[in-house]
N, C-alpha and C positions, 0 to 999 in steps of 0.2 A: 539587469535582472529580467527575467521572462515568467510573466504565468503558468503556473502548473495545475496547479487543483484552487476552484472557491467553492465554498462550502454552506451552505443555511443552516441554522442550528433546525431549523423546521425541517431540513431535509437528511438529516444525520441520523434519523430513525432511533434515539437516546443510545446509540452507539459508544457514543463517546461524551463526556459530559464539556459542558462550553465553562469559559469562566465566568464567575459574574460580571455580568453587564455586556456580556459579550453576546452574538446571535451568528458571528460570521467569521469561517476562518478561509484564510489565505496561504496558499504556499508558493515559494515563488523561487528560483535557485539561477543562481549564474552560470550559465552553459557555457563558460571556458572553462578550460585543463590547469585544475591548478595542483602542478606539482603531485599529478598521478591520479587528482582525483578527478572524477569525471564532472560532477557539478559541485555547485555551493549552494547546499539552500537553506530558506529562512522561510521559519513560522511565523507569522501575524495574527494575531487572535483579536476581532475589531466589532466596533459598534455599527452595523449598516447604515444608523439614522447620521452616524457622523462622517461616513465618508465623503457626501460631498457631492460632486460633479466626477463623473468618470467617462473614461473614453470607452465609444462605440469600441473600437479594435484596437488593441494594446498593441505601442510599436515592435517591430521586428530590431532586435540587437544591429548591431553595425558589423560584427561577425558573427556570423549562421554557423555554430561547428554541427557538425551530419548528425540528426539522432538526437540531439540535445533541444530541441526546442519542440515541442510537443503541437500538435497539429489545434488548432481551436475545435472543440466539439460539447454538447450536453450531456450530463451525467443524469443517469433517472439510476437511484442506489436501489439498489434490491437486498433484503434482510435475510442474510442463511447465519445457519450456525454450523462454527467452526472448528475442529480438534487440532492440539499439536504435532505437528508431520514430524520433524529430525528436533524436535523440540520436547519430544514424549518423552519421561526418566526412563534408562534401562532397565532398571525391574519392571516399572510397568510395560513397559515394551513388550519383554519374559513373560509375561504373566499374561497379554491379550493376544499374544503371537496367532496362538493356534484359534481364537476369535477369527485375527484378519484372516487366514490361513482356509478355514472354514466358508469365509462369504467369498474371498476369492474364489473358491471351486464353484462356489454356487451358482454366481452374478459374475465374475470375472473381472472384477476392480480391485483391483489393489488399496489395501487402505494410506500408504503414502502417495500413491498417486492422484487416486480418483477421492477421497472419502476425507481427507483432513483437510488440506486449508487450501480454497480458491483463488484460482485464478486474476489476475489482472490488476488494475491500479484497488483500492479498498482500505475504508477507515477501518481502524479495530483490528480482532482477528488475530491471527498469527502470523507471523512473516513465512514466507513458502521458499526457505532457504533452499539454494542449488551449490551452495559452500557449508562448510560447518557452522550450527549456530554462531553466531557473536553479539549475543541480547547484553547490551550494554549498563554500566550502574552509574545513579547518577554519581557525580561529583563531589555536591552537597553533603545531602543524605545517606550516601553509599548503597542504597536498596536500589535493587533492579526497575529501570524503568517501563513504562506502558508501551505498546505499540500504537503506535498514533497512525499512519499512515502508510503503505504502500505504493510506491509510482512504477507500474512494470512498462516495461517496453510492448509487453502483448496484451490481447484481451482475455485470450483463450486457445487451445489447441485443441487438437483430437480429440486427446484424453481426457478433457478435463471436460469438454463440448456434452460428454455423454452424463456427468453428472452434476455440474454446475449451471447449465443455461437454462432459465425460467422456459418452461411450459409454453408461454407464448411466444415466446424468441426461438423457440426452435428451426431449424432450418434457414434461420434467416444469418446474412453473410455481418462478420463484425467486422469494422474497419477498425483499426488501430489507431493509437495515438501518434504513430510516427516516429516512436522512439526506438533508440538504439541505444540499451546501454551499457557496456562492457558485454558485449557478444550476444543480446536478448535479453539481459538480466533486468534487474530493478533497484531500485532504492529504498531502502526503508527512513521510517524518521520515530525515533521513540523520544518519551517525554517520561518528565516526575510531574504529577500531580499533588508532590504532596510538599515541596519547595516554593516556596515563593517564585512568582516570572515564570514558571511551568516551562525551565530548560530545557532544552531539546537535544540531543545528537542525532546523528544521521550510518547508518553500513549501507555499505555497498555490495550486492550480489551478483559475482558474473556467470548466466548458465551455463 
């Protein structure tokens, strides 16, 4: 297993709610192919004071597959708010059409492109599918679960550059995680918060 995303409840900007007794989550997925899928991963939801003794630099796998092991770097979260892109009901779709239609001529953003849901890895929010939705239900409960996570292969593009990237960050070059996954795509990972164990699934989106 390889690290993906760690988390401080201090740094989740009340995003997303932790469980009790919890302050720190982990995600972390096996970057071999298994049987079509591209990783395996698994949520950890943990108590910082009880982890222990941790290593400086988490080992590298004994097979490296390309794009699957994400590059080490810092996360500083920044707080936007987010609408449903291919996740909006069709009537309401009908019904704001000539809204997006309107700010497009004006500003010239698109509201699926540039105006619903941002770019790059991100707790919360909406998944910024490039395939048909597939918001999964739990198992359990049968109710549709939470969006907990996104891991994209990018940070940012063009389009998104002009209305996602803070004020201070403008102009300045993003490096990427290093991922590849199914052709630039990402991962999603939703959760039930309302099950006991806060079960998880995972889709996979290829752009």
């Amino acid at each position: 297993m390889v690290p993906v995303v760690q988390l401080y409840a201090a740094d989740a900007l009340g995003i997303v709610p932790f469980p009790p007794g919890c302050d720190l989550l982990q995600v972390l997925w096996c970057p071999r192919d298994h049987d079509g899928r591209w990783v395996v991963p698994e949520v950890h939801w943990r108590d910082a004071d009880a982890v222990g003794n941790s290593r400086e630099t988490p080992p590298l796998p004994v097979e490296n597959p390309y794009g699957h092991v994400p590059k080490p770097c810092v996360v500083h979260p920044e707080l936007v708010t987010e609408y449903p892109g291919w996740d909006l009901p069709y009537g309401l779709w009908d019904a704001l059409e000539p809204r997006f239609e309107q700010v497009e001529a004006e500003t010239g953003w698109d509201y699926q492109f540039h105006l619903s849901t941002a770019p790059g890895t991100k707790l919360g929010g909406y998944p910024g599918w490039s395939q048909d939705p597939q918001w999964p239900d739990c198992s359990g409960c049968r109710r549709p679960m939470d969006h907990l996570l996104t891991v994209a292969s990018t940070e940012a593009d063009a389009a998104s550059r002009l209305t996602w990237t803070p004020v201070e960050d403008q102009g300045v070059a993003y490096e990427g995680p290093g991922l590849v996954l199914g052709d630039l795509g990402g991962v999603y990972l939703f959760e039930c918060r309302t099950c006991p164990g806060r079960p998880y699934r995972d889709r996979f989106d290829c752009a």
